[in-house]
Every structure is written in C-alpha cells, then in structure tokens.
C-alpha positions in Angstrom: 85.5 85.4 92.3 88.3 86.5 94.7 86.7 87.5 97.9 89.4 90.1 98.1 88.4 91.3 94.0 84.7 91.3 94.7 85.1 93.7 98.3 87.1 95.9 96.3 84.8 96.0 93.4 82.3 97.2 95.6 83.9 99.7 97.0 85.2 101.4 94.3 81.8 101.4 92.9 81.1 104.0 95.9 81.6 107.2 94.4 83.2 108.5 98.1 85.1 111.1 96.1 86.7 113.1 99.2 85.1 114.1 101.8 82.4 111.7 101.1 82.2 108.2 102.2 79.6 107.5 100.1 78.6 104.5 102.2 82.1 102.6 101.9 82.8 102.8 106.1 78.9 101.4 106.4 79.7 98.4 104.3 83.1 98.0 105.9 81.1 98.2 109.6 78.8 95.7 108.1 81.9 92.9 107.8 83.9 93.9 110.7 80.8 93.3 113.0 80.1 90.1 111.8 83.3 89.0 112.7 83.4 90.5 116.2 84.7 93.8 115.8 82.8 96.8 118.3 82.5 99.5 115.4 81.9 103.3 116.2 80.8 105.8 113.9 82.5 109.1 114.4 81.6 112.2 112.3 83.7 115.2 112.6 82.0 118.3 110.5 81.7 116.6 107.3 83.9 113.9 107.8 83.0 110.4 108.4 85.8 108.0 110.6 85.4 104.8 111.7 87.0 103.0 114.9 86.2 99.4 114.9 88.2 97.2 117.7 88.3 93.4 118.2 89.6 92.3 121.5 89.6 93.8 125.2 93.2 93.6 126.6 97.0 93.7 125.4 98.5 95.1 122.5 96.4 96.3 119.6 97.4 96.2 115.6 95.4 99.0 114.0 94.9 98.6 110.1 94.5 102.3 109.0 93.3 104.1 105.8 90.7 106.4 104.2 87.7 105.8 102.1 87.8 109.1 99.9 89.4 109.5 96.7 90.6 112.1 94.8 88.3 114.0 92.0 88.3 111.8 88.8 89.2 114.4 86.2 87.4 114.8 82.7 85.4 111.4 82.7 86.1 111.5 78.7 89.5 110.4 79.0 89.2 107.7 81.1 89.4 104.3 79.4 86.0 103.0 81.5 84.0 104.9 84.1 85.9 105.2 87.0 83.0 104.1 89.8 82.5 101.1 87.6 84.9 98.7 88.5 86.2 96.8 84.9 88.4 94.0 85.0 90.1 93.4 81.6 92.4 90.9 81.7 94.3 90.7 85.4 93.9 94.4 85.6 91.1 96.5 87.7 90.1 99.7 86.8 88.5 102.0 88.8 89.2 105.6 91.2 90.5 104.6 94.9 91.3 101.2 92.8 95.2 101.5 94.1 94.5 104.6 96.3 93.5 102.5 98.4 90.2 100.6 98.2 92.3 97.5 97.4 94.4 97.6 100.7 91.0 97.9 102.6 89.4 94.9 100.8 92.0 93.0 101.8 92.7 94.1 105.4 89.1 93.0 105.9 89.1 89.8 103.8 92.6 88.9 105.9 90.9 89.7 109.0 87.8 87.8 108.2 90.6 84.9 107.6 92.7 85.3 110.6 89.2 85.0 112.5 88.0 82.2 111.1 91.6 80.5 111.6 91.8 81.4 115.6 88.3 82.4 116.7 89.4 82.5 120.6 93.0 84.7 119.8 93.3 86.9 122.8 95.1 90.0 120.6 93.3 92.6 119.7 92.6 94.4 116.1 92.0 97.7 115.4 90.6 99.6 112.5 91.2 103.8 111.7 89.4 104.8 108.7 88.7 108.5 107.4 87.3 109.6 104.7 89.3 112.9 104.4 93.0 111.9 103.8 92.8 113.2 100.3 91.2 116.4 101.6 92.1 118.9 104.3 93.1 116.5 106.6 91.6 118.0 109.7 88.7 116.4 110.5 89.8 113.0 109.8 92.5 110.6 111.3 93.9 113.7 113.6 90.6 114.3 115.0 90.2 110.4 115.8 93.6 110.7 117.8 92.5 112.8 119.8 89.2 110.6 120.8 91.2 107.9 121.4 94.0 109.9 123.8 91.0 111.1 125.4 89.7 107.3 126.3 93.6 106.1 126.9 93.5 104.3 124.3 97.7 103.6 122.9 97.9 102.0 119.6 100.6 99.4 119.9 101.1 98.6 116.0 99.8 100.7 112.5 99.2 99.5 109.5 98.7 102.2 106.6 97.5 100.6 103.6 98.6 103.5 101.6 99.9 101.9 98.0 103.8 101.7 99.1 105.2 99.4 96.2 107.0 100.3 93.3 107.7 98.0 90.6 105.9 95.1 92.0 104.1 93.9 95.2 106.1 94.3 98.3 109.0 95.5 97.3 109.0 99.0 98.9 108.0 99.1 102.2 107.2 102.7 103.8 108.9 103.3 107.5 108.4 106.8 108.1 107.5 110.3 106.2 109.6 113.7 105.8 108.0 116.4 107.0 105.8 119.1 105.2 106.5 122.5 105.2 104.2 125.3 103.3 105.5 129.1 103.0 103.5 131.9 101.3 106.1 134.4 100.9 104.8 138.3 100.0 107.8 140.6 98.8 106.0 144.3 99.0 107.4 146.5 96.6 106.0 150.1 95.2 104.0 150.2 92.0 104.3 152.3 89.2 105.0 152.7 85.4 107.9 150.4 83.7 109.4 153.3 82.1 110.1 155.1 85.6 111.5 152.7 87.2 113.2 154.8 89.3 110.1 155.9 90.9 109.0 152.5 91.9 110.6 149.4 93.3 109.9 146.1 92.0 109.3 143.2 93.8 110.0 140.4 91.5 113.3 141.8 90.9 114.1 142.1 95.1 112.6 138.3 95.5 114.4 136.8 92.6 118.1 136.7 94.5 116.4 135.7 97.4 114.6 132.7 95.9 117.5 131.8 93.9 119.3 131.7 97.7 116.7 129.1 99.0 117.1 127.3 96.4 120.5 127.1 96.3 120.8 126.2 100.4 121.9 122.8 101.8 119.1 122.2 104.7 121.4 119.4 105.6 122.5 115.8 104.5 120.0 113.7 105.1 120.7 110.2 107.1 120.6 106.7 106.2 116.8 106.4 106.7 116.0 109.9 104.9 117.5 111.5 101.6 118.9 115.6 102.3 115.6 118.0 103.2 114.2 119.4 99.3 113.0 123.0 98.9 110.9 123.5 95.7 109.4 126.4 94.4 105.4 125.6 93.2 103.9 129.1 92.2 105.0 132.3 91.4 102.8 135.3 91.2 102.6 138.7 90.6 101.7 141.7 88.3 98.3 143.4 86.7 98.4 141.5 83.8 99.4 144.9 82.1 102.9 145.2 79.9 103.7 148.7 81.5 103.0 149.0 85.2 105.8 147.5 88.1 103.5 145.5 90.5 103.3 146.2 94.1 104.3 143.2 95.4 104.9 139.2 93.9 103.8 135.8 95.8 106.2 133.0 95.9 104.9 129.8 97.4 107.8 127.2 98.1 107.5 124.0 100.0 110.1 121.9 102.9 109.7 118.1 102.7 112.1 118.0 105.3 114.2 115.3 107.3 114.6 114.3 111.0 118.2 115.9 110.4 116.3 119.7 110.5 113.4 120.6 112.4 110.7 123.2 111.2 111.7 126.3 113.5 115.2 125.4 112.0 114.3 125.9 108.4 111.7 128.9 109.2 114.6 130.7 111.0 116.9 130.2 108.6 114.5 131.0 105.6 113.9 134.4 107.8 117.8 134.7 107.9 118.3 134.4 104.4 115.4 136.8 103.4 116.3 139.3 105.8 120.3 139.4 104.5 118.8 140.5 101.1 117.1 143.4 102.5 113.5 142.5 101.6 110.4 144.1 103.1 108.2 140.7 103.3 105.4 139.0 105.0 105.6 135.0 105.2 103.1 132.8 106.1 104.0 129.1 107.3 101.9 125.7 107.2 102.7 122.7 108.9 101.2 119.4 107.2 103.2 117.2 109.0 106.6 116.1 111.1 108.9 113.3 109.9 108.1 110.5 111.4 110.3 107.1 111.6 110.1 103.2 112.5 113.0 101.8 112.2 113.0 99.1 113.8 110.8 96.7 115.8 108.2 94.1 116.3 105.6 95.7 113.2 108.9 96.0 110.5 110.1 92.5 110.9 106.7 91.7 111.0 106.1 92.6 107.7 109.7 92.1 106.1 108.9 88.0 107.1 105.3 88.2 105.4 106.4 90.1 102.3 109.0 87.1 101.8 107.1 84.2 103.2 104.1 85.1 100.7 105.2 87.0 97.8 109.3 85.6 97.8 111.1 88.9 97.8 113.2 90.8 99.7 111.8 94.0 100.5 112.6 97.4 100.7 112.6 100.3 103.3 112.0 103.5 102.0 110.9 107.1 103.6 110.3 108.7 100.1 107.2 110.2 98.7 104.6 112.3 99.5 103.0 112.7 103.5 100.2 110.1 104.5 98.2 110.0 107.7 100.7 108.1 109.3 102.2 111.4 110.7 99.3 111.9 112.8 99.5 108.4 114.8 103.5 108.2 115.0 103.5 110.7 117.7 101.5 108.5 119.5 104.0 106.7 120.3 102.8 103.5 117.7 105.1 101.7 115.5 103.7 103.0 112.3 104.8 100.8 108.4 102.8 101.5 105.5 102.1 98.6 102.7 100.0 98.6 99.8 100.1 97.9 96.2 101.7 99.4 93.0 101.7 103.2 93.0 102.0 103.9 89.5 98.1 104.7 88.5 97.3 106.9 91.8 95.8 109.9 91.3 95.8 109.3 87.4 93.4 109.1 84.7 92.6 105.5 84.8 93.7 104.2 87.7 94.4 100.4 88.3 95.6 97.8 90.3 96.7 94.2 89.0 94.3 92.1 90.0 95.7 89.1 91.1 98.0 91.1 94.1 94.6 91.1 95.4 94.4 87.9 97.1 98.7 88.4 98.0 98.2 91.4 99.5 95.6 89.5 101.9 97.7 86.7 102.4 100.7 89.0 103.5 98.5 91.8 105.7 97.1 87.9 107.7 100.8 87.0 108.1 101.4 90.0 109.6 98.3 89.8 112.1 99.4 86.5 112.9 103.6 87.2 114.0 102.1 90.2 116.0 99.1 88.3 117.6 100.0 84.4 117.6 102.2 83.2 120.4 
C-alpha cells in the first residue's frame, strides 16, 4: 500500500471531529521525530497545536494545517462510516478525507522522503498544526503565532494544505484570502397590534429599504488578484411567531468577504452611512474573521507552479476565491503564504472523498517544493 494511502487511512480513522485531535498530532509527532523534527506540544484551552521544526539556521518552510474535522451529519446517509476509511475502487472515503487528512499524510510522507534523499540539508522545516480551524478559531493557529513572535521566530515560507484544487490535482492554486466581515444588525422598532399600525412602528418594514441598499452597493471593483468585495444577506429574524402583533425590533445578519481594494473601517463606515440616511434607530455589531491576505509573487509561488508541472503536467492556476483558511493568521507575519491540496468537491459533505491515487502526487509535488526552496 501507498505509504501516503496508509498515513491517511489512519488518520481519518481518528474521530478528531473539531476541537478534538483525537490523537492525530501524537501520531504525526511520532513520524516527525523519527526523522529529526524537535516537536512541541502546545495546548491552548481545549485546543491541541503542534510546532515541530527540523533544522537550526536560515530560512524555514512551514507545512501548516489542522487535525479537526467538521461534524459528520446523520451517519445514516453516509455511504460507509465516516471514521472508517473505505477504499472502493481509486476512491477514499472517510470525514477530514479531503479536508485535509490527505494533505497531512503526504506533507509527512514527502518530508520523510526529502530526508531520506538529503539527510545533512542545512534548510530547515517547519510544521503548524491545530486542531481548531473548523471551530472558533481562537485557540488554534492564532494563538501559535503569537508563541512563536514571542521566541522571534519569522516563518520564511507556508504551506496550507487546505484542499485548493478544483476539477483535478493542482490546477487551482490558492495565493491569498478576501477578508471576513460579520454584522449583526438590530432595527428597534415599537410593538403593537397589526390592525393599529399607526400606533406602532415596524421594524421589518424600516430595515427592508435599508438592506435592499447594502445590497444594491458597489464596495468597489475588485483587482486582478481578487474579484469585487460580495455582501450577502445569511439570516433574517424577527417577530412573536403571532399573525397580529408588529414586533419590536428584526435581526439581519449580513456578511463582507471583502478585497484588498476596501478595508474593514471602510465598509463599516459606509454601512453606518447608509443605515443612518434611511433614518433607522439601530444597534450593529461587527466581527472580524479575517483580513485579505495576498502572495503574489515570490520564491514559495514559483516554487509550487514548477512542482505542480514537473509532477502532475499542468499549468496551474492562481486563485483568491473561496471561503477564509488559517492562512490569514500567518500572512501578517510577514511569510509568503500558498495553499495546495486536493479536489474540494466532497468537503464538508456527506461522504467525503478524495481520489486515491493523487495521494502519492500530492507527495511527490509538496517534496518538489521542499526541494526548489531548500536545495542549492
């Protein structure tokens, strides 16, 4: 069996549904010290990271990821259990199986190659691994940051193993993130019965011009690296769940995935602009998730453009679409951050799956990329 298959298999037999690791990181540990790596355990409230570093001077490459997955959903609809790793035919099913116990298997298998190949290479390896990406996000990479700012230690080159690809291995490759912007909005009306209107004020019918504004806006234009900021509407809430009374107030809950073109005091000031013109008596609460990040160039991109088409034959592609990854917490850094994975189409779904033979690929390319960045 692939040595690549096998790893993965047995971590996806891990039931490290987030925030538990469910022993994944102490198996990784396990193969990472026997190859050299120093490993440190590093739990943050319920969150177990891992920070595992091969080498003592120069530049680092840091292969990061997480361990967790998301919830499975009703196990009766999955085609086989989803911590028991099936292989029928050239496909492996199993949760984390794309998302992303494969791109872990094979960072480790490639670096357990590259090892083997130049046992006295001077460069040095790093690995970042959470296991709450698929949670809160709090405790996890972003806390493991801030350990390593605090012992100077600068990441030179990330690799997210997130699952990048599209149609096939490789062919998407993920150079930065938009930005994630959360807003709770709370229009305050005054309550009272639907057939005196007069003596109340409803709050769906102030919000609705208002909403129907944002939606309407141009944030800007985008760039050539990121497509025009998106505002999208996810819940909206309000009444008694009675046919005759005017509620006090409605919830709208809206979300910015937002370019480099915008920043997030820009949109919040303009949302405020636009609420205010229509006259609404509102609270609004704001979340960051995350900032755009952006590597557009450099050693780590060509890097991995001249693996991606040494190994698999294709031209790739670069792409800042999709959802946030835990890339935006090491791109302000200063670190040249890609992400690279396998096929995305099964993530988060009822019987997720990965083909089985990009397994071994994905190895081959992630030790092509160690070796541009760490071979002279």
């Amino acid at each position: 069996m692939n040595k690549t298959l096998e790893l993965c298999r047995e971590l996806i037999s891990r039931a490290s549904v987030t925030p538990d690791d469910a022993g994944c990181q102490a198996l990784m540990t396990a193969r990472l010290e026997a190859i050299g790596f120093e490993c440190t355990a590093l739990r943050f409230g319920d969150v177990d990271n891992l920070w595992a570093v091969r080498g003592t001077s120069g530049p680092i490459l840091v292969f990061a990821g997480h361990t967790d997955v998301v919830p499975t959903g009703p196990l009766e609809q999955w085609s086989t259990h989803p911590f028991e790793p099936t292989l029928l035919g050239d496909t492996l099913y199993g949760r984390g199986a794309a998302d992303m116990k494969a791109s872990l298997a094979a960072m480790i298998v490639a670096c357990e190659e590259f090892v083997a190949q130049y046992p006295d290479n001077g460069g040095r390896i790093g690995f970042l691994i959470t296991s709450d990406e698929e949670g809160p996000a709090v405790d996890g990479t972003v806390r493991v940051m801030e350990w390593l700012a605090g012992r100077g230690e600068q990441i030179t080159w990330c690799l997210v193993g997130e699952p990048s690809s599209s149609e096939r291995l490789g062919d998407v490759i993920k150079n930065g993130r938009r930005g994630s912007l959360n807003a709770t909005l709370t229009v305050k009306g005054v309550q009272g019965h639907i057939a005196y209107p007069q003596l109340a004020d409803n709050p769906i019918h102030r919000a609705m011009p208002a909403v129907a504004a944002l939606t309407a806006e141009t944030w800007d234009q985008g760039n050539s690296f990121f497509p025009p900021t998106s505002m999208q509407v996810s819940n909206i809430n309000a009444g008694t769940g009675a046919t005759n009374v005017i509620p006090g107030d409605a919830r709208v809950v809206f979300n910015f995935r937002f370019s480099t073109e915008v920043t997030d005091m820009e949109l919040r000031q303009r949302t405020h602009a636009i609420l205010d013109a229509h006259g609404l008596n509102y609270d609004i609460d704001w979340s960051l998730s995350g900032q755009p990040f952006l590597t557009p160039s450099g050693e780590l991109v060509e890097a991995a453009i001249a693996s991606i088409k040494d190994e698999l034959g294709i031209d790739t592609e670069l792409s800042t679409a999709g959802g946030t990854s835990d890339g935006r917490f090491i791109a302000p850094s200063g670190a040249q951050v890609v992400e690279l994975g396998p096929v995305n189409a099964t993530i988060h779904k009822i019987d997720e799956a990965v083909h089985a033979p990009d397994l071994p690929r994905l190895t081959a390319v992630y030790r092509g990329i160690i070796q541009r960045l760490l071979v002279s």
